[in-house]
PDB file of N, CA, C and O in Angstrom:
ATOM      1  N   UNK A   1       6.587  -4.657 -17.641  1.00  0.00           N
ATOM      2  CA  UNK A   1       5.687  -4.058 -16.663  1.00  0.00           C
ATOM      3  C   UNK A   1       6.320  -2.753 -16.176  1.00  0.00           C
ATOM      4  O   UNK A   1       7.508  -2.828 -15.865  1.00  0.00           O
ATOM      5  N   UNK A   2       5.678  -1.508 -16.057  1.00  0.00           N
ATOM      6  CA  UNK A   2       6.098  -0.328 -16.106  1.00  0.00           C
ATOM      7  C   UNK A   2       5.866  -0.258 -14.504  1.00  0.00           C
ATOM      8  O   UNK A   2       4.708  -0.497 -14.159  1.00  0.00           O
ATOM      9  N   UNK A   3       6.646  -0.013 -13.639  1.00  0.00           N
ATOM     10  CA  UNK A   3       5.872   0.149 -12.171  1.00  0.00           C
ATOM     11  C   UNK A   3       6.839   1.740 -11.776  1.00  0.00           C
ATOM     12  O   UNK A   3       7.897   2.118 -12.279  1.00  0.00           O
ATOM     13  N   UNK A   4       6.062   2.350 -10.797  1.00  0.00           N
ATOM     14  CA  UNK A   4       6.139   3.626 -10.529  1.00  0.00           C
ATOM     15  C   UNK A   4       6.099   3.225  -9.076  1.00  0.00           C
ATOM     16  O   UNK A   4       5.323   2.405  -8.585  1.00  0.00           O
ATOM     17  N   UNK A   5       7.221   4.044  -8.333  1.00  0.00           N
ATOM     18  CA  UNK A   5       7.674   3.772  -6.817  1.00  0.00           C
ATOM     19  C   UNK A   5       6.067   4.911  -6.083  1.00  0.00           C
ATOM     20  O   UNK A   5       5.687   6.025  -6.444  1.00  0.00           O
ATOM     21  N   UNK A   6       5.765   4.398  -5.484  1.00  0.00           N
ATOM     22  CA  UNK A   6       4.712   5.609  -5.163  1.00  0.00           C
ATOM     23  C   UNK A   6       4.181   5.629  -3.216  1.00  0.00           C
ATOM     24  O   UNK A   6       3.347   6.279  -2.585  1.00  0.00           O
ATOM     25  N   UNK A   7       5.104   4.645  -2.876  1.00  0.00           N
ATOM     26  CA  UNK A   7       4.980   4.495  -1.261  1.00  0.00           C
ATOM     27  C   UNK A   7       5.773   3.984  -0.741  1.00  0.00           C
ATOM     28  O   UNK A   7       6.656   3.599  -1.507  1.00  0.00           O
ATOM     29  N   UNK A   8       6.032   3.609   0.951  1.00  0.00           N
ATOM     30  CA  UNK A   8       6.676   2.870   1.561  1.00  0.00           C
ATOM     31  C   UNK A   8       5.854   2.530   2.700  1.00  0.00           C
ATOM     32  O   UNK A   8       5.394   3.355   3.489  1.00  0.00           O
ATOM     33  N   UNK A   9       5.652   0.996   2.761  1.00  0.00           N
ATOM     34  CA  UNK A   9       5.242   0.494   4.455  1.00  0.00           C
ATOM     35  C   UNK A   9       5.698   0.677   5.428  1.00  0.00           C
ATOM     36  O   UNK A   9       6.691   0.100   5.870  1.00  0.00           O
ATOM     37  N   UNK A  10       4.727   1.964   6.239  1.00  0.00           N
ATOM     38  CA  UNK A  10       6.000   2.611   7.530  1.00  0.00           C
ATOM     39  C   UNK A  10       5.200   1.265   8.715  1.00  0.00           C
ATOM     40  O   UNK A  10       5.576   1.240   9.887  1.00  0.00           O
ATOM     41  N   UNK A  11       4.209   0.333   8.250  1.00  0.00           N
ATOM     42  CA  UNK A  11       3.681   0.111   9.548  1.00  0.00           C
ATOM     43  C   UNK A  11       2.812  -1.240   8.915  1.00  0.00           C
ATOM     44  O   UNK A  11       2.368  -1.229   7.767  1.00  0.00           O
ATOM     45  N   UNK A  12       2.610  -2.647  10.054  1.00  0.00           N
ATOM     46  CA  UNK A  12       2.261  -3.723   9.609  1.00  0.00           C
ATOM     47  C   UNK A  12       1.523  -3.767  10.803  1.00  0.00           C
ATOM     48  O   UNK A  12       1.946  -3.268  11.846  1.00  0.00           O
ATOM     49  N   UNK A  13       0.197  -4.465  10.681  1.00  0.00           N
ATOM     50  CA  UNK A  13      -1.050  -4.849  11.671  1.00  0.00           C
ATOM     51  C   UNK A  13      -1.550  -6.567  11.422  1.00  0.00           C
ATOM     52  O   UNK A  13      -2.666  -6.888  11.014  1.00  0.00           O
ATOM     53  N   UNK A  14      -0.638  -7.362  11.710  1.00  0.00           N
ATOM     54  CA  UNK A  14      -0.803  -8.791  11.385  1.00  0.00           C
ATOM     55  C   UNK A  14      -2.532  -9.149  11.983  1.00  0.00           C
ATOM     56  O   UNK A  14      -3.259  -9.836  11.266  1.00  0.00           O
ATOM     57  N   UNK A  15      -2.867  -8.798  12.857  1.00  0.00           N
ATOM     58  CA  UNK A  15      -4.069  -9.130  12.983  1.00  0.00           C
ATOM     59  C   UNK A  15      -5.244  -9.203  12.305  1.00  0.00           C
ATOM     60  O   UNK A  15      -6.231  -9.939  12.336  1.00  0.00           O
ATOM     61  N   UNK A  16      -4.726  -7.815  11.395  1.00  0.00           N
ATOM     62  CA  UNK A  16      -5.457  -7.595  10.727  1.00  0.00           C
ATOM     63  C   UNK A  16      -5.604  -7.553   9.151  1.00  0.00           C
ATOM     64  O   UNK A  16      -6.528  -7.249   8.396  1.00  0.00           O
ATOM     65  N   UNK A  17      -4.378  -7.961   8.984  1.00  0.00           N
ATOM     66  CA  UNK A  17      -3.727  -7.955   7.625  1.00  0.00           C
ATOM     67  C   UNK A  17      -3.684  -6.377   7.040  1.00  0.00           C
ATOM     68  O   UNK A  17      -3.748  -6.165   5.829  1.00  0.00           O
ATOM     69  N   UNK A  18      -3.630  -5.867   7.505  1.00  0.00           N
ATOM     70  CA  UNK A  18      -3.153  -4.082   7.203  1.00  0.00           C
ATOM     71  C   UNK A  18      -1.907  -3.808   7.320  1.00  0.00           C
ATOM     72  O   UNK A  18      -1.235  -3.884   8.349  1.00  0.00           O
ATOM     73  N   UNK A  19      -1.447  -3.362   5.886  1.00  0.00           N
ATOM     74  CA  UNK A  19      -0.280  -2.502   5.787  1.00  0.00           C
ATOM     75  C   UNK A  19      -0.539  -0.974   6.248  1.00  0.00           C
ATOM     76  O   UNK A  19      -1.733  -0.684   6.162  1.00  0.00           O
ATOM     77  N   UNK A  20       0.082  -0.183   6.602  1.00  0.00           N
ATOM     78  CA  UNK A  20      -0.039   1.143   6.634  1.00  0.00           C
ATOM     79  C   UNK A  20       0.827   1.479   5.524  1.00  0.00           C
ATOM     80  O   UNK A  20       1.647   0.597   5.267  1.00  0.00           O
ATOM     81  N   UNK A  21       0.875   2.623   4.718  1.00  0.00           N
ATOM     82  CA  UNK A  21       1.379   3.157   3.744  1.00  0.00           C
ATOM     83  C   UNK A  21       1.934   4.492   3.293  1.00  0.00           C
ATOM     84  O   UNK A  21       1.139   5.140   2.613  1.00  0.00           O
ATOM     85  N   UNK A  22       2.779   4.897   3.449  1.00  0.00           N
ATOM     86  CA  UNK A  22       3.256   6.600   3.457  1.00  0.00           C
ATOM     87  C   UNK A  22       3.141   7.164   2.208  1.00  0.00           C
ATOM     88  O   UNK A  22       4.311   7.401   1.906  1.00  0.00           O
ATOM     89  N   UNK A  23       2.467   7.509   1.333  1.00  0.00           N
ATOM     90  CA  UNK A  23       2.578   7.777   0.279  1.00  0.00           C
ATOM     91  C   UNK A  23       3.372   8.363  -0.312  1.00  0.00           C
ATOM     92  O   UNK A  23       3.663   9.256   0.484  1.00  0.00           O
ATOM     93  N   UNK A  24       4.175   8.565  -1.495  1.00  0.00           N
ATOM     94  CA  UNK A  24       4.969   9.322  -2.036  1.00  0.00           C
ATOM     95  C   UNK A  24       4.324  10.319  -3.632  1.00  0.00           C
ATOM     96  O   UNK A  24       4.762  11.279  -4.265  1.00  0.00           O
ATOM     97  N   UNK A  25       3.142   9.461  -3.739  1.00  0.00           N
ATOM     98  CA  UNK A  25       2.489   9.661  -5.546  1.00  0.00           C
ATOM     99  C   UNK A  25       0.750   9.095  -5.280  1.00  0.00           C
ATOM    100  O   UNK A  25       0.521   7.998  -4.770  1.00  0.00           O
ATOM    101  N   UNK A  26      -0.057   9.793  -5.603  1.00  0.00           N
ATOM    102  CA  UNK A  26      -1.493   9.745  -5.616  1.00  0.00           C
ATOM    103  C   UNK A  26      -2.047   8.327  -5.800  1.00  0.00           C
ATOM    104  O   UNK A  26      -1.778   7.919  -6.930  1.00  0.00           O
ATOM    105  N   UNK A  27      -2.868   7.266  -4.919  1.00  0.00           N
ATOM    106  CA  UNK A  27      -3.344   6.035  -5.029  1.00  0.00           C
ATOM    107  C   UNK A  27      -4.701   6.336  -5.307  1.00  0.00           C
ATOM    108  O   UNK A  27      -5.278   7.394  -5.058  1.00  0.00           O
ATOM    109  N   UNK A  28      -5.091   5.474  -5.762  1.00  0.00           N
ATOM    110  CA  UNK A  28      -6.773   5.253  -5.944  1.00  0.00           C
ATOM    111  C   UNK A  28      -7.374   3.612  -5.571  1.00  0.00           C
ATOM    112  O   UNK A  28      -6.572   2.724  -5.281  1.00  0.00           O
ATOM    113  N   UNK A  29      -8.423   3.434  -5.608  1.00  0.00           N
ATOM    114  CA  UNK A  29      -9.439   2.442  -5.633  1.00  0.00           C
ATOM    115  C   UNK A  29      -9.443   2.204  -7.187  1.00  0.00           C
ATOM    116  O   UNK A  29      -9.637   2.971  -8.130  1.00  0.00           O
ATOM    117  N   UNK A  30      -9.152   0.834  -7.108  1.00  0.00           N
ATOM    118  CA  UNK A  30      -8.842  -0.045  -8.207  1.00  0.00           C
ATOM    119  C   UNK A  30      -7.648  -0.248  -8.933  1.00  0.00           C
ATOM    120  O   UNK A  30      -7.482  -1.215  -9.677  1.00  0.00           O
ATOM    121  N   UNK A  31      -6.765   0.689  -8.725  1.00  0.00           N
ATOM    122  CA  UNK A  31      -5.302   0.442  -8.837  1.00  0.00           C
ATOM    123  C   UNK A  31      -4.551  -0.405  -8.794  1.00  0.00           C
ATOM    124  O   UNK A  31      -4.497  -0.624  -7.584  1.00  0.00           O
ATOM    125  N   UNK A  32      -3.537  -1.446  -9.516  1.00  0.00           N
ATOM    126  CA  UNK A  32      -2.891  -2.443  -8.657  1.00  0.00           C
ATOM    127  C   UNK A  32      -1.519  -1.994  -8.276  1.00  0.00           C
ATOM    128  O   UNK A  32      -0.841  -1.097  -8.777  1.00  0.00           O
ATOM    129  N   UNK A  33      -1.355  -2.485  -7.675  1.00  0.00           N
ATOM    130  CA  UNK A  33      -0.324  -2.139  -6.735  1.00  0.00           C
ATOM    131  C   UNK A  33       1.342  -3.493  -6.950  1.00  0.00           C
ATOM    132  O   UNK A  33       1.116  -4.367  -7.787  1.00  0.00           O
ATOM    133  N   UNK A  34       2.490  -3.560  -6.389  1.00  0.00           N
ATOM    134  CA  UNK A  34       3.202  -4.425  -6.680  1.00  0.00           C
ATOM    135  C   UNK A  34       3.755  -3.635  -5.315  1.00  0.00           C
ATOM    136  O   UNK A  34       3.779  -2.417  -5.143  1.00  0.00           O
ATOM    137  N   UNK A  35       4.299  -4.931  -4.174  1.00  0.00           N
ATOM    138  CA  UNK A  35       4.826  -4.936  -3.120  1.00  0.00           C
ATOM    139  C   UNK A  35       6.036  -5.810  -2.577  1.00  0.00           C
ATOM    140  O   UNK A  35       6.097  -6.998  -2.261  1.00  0.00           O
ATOM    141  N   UNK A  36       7.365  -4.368  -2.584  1.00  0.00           N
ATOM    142  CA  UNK A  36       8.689  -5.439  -3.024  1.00  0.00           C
ATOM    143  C   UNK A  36       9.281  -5.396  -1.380  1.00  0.00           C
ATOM    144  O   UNK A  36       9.007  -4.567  -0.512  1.00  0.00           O
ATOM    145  N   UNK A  37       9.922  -6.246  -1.320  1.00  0.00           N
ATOM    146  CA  UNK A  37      10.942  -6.383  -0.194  1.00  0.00           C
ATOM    147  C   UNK A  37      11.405  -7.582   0.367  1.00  0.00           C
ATOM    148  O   UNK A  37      10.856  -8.663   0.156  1.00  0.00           O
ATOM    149  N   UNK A  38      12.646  -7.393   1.254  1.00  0.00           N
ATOM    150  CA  UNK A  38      13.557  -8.836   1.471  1.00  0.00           C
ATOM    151  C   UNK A  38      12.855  -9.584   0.186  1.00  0.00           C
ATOM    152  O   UNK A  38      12.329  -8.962  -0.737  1.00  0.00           O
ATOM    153  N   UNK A  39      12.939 -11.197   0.282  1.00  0.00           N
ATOM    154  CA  UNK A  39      12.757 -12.144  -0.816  1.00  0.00           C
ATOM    155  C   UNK A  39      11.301 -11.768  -1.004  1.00  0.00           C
ATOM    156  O   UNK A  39      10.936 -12.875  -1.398  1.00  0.00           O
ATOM    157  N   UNK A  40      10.225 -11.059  -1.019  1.00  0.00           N
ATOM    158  CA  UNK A  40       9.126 -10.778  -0.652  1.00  0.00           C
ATOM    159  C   UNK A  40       8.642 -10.118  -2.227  1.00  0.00           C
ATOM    160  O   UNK A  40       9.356  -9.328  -2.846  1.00  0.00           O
ATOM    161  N   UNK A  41       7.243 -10.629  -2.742  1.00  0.00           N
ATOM    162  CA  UNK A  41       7.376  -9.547  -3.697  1.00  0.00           C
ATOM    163  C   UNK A  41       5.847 -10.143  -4.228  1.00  0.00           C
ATOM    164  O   UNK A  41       5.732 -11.333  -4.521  1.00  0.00           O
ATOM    165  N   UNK A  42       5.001  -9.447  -4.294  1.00  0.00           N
ATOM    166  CA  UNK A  42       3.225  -9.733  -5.037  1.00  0.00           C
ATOM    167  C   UNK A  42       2.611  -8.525  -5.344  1.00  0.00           C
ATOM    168  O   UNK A  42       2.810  -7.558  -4.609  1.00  0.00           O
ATOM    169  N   UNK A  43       1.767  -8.420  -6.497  1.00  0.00           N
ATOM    170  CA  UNK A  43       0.878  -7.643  -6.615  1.00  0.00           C
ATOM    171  C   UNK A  43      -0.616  -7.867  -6.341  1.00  0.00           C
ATOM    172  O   UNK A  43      -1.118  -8.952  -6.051  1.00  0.00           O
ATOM    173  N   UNK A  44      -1.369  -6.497  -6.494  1.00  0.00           N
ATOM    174  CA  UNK A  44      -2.422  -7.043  -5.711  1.00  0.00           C
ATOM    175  C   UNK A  44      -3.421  -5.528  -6.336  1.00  0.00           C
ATOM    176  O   UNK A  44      -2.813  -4.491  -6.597  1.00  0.00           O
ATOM    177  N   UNK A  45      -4.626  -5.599  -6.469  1.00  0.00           N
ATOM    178  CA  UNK A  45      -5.220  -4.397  -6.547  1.00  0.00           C
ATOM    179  C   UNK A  45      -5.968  -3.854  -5.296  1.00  0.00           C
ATOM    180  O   UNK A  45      -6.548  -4.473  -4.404  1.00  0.00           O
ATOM    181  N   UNK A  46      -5.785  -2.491  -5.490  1.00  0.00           N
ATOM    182  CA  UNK A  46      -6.177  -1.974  -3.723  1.00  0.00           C
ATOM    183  C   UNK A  46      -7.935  -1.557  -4.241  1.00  0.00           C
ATOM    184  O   UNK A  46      -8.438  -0.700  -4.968  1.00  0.00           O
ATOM    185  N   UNK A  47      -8.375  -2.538  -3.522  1.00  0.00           N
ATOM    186  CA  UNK A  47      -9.742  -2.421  -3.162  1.00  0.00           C
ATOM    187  C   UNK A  47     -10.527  -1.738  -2.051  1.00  0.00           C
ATOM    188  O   UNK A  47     -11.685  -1.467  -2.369  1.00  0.00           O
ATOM    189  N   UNK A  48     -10.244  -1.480  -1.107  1.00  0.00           N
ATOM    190  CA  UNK A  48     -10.254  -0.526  -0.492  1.00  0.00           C
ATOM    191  C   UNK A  48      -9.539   0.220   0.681  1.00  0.00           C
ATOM    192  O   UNK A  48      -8.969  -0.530   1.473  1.00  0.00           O
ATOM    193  N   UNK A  49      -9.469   1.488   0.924  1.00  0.00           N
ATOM    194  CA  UNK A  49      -8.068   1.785   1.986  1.00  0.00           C
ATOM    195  C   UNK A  49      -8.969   2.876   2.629  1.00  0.00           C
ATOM    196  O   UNK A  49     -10.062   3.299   2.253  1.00  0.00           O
ATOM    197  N   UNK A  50      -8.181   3.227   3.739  1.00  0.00           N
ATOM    198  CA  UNK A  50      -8.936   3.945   4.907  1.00  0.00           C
ATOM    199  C   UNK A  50      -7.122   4.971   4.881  1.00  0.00           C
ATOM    200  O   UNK A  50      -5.944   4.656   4.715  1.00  0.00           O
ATOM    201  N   UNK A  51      -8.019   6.460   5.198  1.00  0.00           N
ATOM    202  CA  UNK A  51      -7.002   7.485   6.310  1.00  0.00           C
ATOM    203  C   UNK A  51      -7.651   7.858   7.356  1.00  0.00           C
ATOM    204  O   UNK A  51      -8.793   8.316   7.384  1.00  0.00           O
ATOM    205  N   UNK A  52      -6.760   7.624   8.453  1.00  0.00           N
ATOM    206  CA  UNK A  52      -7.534   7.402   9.807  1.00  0.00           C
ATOM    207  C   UNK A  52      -8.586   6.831  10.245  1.00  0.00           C
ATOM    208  O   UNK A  52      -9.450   7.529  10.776  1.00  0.00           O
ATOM    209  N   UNK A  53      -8.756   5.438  10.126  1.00  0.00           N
ATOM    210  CA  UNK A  53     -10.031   4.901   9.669  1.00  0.00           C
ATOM    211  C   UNK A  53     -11.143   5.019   9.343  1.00  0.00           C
ATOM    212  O   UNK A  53     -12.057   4.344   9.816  1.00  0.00           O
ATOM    213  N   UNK A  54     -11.287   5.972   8.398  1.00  0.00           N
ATOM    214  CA  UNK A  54     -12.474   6.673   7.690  1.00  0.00           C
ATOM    215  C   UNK A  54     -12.327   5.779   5.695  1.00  0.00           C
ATOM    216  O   UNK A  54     -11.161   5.769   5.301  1.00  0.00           O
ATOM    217  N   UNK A  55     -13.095   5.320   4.942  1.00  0.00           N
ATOM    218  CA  UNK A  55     -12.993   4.415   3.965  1.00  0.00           C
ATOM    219  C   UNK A  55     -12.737   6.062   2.803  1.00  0.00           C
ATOM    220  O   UNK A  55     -13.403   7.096   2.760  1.00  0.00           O
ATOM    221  N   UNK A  56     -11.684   5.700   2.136  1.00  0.00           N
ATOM    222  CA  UNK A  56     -11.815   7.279   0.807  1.00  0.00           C
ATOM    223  C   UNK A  56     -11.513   6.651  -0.460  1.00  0.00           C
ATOM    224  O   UNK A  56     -10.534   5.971  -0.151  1.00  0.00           O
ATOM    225  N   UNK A  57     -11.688   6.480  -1.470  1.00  0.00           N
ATOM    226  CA  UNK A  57     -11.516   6.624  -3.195  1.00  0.00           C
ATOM    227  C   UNK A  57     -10.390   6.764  -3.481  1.00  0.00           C
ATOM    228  O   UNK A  57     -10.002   6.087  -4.433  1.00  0.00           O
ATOM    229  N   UNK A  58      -9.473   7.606  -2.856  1.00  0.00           N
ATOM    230  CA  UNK A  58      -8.290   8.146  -3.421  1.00  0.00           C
ATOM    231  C   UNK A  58      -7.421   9.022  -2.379  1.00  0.00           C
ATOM    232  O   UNK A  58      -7.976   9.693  -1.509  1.00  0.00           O
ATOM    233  N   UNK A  59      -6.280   8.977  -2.501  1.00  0.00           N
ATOM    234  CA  UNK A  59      -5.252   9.893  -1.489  1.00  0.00           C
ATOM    235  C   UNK A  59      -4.505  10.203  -2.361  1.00  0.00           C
ATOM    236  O   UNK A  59      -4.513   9.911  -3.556  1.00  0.00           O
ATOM    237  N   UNK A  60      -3.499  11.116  -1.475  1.00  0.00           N
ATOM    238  CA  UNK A  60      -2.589  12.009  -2.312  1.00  0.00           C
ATOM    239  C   UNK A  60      -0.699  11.885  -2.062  1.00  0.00           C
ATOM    240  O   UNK A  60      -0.521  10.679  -1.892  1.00  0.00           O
ATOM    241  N   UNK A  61      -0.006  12.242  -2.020  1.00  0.00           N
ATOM    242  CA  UNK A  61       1.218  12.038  -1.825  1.00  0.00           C
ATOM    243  C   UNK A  61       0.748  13.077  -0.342  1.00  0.00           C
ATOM    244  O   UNK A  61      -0.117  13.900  -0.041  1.00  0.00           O
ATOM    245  N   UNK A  62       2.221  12.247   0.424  1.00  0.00           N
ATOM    246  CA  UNK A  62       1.872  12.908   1.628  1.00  0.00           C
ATOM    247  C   UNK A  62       0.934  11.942   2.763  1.00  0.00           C
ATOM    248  O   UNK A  62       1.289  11.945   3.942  1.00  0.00           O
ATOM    249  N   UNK A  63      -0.276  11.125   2.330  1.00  0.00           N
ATOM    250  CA  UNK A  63      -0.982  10.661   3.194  1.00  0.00           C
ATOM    251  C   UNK A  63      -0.258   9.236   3.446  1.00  0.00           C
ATOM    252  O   UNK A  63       0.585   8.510   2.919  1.00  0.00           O
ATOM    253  N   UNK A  64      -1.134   9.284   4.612  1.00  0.00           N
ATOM    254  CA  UNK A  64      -1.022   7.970   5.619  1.00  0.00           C
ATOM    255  C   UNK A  64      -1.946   6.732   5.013  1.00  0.00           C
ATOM    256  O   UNK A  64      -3.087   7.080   5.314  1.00  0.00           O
ATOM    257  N   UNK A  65      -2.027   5.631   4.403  1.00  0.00           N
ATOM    258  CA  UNK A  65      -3.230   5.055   4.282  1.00  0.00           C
ATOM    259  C   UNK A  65      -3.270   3.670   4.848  1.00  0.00           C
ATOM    260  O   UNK A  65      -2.135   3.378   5.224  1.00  0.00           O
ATOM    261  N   UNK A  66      -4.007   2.832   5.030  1.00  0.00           N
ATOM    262  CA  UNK A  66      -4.294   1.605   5.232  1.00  0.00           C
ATOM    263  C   UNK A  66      -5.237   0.834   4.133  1.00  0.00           C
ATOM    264  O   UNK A  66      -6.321   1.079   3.604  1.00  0.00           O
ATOM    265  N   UNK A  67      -3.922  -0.603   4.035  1.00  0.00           N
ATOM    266  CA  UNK A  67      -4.712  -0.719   3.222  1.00  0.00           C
ATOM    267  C   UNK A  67      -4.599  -2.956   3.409  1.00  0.00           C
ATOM    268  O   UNK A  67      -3.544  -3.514   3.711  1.00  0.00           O
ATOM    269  N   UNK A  68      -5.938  -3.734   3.131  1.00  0.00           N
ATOM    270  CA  UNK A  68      -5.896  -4.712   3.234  1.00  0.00           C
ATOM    271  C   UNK A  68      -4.191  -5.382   2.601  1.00  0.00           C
ATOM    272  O   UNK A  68      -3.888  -4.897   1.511  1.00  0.00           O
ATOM    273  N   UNK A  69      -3.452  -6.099   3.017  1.00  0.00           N
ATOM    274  CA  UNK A  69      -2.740  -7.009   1.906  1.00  0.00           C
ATOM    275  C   UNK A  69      -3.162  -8.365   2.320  1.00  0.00           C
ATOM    276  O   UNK A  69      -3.710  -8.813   3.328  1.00  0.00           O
ATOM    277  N   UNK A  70      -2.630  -8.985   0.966  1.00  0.00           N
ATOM    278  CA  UNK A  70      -2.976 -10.443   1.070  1.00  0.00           C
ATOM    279  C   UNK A  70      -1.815 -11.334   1.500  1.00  0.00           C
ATOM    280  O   UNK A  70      -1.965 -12.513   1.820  1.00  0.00           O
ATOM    281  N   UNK A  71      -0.790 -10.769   1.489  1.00  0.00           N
ATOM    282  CA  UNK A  71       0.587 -10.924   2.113  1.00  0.00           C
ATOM    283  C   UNK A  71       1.074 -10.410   3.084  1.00  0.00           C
ATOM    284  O   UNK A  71       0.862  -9.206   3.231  1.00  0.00           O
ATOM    285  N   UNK A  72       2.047 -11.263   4.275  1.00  0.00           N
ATOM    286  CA  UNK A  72       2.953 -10.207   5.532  1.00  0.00           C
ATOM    287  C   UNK A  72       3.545  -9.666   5.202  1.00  0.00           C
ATOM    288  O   UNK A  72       4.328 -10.364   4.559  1.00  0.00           O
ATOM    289  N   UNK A  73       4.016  -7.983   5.124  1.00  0.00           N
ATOM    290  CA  UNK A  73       5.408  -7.300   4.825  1.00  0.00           C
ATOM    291  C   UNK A  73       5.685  -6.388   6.042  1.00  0.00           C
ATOM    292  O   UNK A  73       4.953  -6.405   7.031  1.00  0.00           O
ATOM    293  N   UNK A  74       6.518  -5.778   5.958  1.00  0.00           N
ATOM    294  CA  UNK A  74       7.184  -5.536   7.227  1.00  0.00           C
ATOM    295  C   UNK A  74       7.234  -3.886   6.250  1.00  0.00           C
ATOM    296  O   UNK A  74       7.133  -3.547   5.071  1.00  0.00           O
ATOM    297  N   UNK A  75       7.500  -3.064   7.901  1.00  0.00           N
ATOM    298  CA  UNK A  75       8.136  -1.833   7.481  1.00  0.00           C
ATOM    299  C   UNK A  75       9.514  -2.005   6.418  1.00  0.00           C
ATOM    300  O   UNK A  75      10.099  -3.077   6.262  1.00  0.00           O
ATOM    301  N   UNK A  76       9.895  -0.693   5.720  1.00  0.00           N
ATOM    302  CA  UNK A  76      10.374  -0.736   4.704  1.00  0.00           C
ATOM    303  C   UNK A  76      10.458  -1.127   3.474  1.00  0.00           C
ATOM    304  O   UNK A  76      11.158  -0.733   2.541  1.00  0.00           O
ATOM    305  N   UNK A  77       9.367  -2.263   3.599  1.00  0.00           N
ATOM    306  CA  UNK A  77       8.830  -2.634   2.108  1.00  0.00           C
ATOM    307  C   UNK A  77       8.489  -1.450   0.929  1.00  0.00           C
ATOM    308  O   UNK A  77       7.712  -0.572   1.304  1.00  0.00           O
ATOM    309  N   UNK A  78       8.892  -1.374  -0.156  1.00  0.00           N
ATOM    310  CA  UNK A  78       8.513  -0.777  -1.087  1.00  0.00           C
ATOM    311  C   UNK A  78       7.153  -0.930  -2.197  1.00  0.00           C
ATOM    312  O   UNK A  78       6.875  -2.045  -2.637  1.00  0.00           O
ATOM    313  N   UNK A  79       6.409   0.198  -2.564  1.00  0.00           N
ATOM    314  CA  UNK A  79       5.026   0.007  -2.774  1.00  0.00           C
ATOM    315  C   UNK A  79       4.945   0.558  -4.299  1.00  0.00           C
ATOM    316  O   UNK A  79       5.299   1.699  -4.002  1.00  0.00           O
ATOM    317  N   UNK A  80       4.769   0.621  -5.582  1.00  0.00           N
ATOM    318  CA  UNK A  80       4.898   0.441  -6.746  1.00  0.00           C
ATOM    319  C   UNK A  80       3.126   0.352  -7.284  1.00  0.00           C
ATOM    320  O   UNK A  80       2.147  -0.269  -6.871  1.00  0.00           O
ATOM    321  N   UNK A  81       3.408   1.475  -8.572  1.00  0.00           N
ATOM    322  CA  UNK A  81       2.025   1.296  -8.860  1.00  0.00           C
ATOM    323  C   UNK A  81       2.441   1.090 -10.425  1.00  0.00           C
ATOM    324  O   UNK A  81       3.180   1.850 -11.051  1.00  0.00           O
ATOM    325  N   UNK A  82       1.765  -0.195 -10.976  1.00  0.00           N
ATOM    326  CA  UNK A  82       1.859  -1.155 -12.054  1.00  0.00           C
ATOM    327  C   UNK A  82       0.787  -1.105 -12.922  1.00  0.00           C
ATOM    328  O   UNK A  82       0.738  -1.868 -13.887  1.00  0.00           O
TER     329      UNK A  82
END
C-alpha cells in the first residue's frame, strides 16, 4: 500500500465525530484516507469535508478542513492518502 503523508489533525470535536485537518498535499471527495497515531491506526474514505463550515469537493495544501471520522484521534495524528 503506497500512502502519501498529506495532513496532520491539529483539532478533534468528539461530539461530533470531526477531525479538523491541516493539510500538507491536495484532498478530494472520494479519496481514502489512512489515519496513524499512538496504537491508533484505520482507513476510511473522505466522503465529505467542510472549510469553515461551508461543504467543498476538494482543498488544497495549506487548508483547514473538517472532516467526519469513524474513529477518536487526537491532535497530532498523522493523515496519509492511500
Amino acid at each position: 500500500m503506497q500512502e502519501q503523508e498529506i495532513g496532520e489533525v491539529s483539532n478533534y470535536f468528539a461530539h461530533v465525530n470531526v477531525a479538523a485537518i491541516k493539510l500538507s498535499a491536495p484532498l478530494k471527495i472520494g479519496d481514502t484516507i489512512l489515519i496513524k497515531g499512538g496504537e491508533n491506526e484505520f482507513t476510511q474514505i473522505v466522503e465529505s469535508m467542510q472549510i469553515n463550515r461551508k461543504n467543498v469537493e476538494r482543498a488544497n495544501a495549506g487548508d483547514e478542513i473538517g472532516i467526519l471520522v469513524k474513529e477518536k484521534v487526537r491532535k497530532g495524528y498523522k493523515v496519509f492518502k492511500v
